[in-house]
N, C-alpha and C positions, 0 to 999 in steps of 0.2 A: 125593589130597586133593580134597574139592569144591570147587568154588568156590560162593562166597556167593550170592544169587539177586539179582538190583538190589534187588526190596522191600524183600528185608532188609537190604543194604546201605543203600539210603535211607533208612529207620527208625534204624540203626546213627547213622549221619550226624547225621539231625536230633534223636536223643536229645542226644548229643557237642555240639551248637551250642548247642542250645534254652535249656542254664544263663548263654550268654554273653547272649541277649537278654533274659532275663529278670533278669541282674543286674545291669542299667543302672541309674546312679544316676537314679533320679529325683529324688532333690533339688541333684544338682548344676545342674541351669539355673536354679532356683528361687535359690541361694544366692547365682552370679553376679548376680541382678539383685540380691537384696539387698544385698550387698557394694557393687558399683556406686553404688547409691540410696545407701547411707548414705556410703559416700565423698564423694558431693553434700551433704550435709547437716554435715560432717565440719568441723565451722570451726578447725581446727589443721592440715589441709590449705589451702595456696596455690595449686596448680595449679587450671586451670579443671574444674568438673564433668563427669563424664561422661554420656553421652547412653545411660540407659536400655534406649531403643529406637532404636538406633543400627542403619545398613541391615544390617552386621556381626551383631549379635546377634538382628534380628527375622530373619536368614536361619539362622541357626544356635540357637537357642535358645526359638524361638517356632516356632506350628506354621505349617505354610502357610494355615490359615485365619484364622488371628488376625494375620498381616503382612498378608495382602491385605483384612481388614479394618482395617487400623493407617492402609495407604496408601489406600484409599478416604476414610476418614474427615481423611485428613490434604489433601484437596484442598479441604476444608470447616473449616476452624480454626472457632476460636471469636474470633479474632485475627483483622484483617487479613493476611497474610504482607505481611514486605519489598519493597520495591522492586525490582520486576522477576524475584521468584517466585511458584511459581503453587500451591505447597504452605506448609504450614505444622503446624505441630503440633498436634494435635489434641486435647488436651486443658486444659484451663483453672486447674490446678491437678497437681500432682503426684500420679499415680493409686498411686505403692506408698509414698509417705509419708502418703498422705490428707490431702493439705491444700493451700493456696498457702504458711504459716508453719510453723516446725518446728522442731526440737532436732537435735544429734549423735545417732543411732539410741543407744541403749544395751541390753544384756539381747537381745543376736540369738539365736533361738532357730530352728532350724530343724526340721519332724518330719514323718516319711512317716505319714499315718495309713492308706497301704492303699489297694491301686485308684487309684493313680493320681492321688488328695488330699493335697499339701503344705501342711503350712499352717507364716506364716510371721508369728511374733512379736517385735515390740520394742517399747519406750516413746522416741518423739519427742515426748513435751509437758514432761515434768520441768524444761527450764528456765523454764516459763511462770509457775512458779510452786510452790506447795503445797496439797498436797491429793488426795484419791480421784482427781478428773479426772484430775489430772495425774502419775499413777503409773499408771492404765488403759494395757493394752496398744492399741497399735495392733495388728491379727491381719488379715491376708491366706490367701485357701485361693486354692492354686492348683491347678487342673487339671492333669496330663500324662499325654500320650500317647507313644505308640511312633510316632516317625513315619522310614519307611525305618532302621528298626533306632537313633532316637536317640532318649534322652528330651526331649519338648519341653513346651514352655508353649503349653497349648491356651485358657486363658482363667484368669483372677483375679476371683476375689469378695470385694469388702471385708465384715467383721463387722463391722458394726452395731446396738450395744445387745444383742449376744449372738445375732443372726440373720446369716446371711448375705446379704449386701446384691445389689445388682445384679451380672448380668455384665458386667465391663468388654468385651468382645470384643461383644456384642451391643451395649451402647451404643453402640460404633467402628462396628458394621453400620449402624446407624440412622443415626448421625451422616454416614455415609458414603453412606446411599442403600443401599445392598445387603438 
């Protein structure tokens, strides 16, 4: 019997693997941070809120270009930091509920639309009130890539009036100097 030639065997190989990386959830990082977020906004939970962009998740869950733009921008708050830190958080308002004010998330809706685009749907105004406003979804698209074989969050753009608004990862660049 012959044996195989390496090509073919490499080919062999990377046929056999290639379905493993390609059916990486991409919307699992996208759900943990949703999950996360609305557990903060969650007022039937007592525990303290979690931290979004916690060093735990922008190392695991975010790309390496959007944590090292998270930490740039976070040595420039928009806040003074604490007493006797020299970071602070870098945004002014909560970037995946769009707002400083908010509701329990309700109606989470998560959907791959393809290449690499999650986008991610709930209504947090419903308690504000009644009315069209306040049943409009809040809608996130997120970005992900393959980064060393995981899915990550390479940047978030909020919809607005039906457009896709800024990148948050570029704003953090700016904010940051980069």
């Amino acid at each position: 019997m012959k044996s195989l030639s390496p090509l073919i065997a490499l080919g062999i190989f990377l046929a056999s693997v290639a379905p493993l990386f390609a059916a990486s959830d991409v919307k699992a990082p996208v759900r943990e941070i949703i999950e996360a977020a609305a557990r903060g906004w969650d007022d039937k939970i007592d525990e303290p809120s979690e931290d979004v962009f916690s060093v735990d998740r922008l190392s695991r869950l975010f790309s390496r270009d959007f944590a090292l733009a998270f930490e740039a921008a976070s040595k420039n708050p928009p806040f003074d930091p604490p007493e006797g830190e020299t970071t602070g958080y870098p945004f002014d308002y909560d970037p995946i509920a769009q707002g400083q004010d908010g509701c329990p998330f309700e109606d989470i809706r998560i959907e791959d639309d393809g290449d690499g685009q999650v986008t991610a749907l709930f209504n947090n105004r419903r308690c504000f009130g009644e009315g069209a406003e306040y049943e409009a979804d809040t809608v996130l698209i997120f970005h992900v890539v393959d980064e060393a074989g995981r899915a990550v969050i390479d940047d978030i753009y909020p919809v607005v009036d039906g457009q896709s608004g800024s990148s948050i990862k570029q704003d953090l660049k700016m904010q940051g100097g980069l």
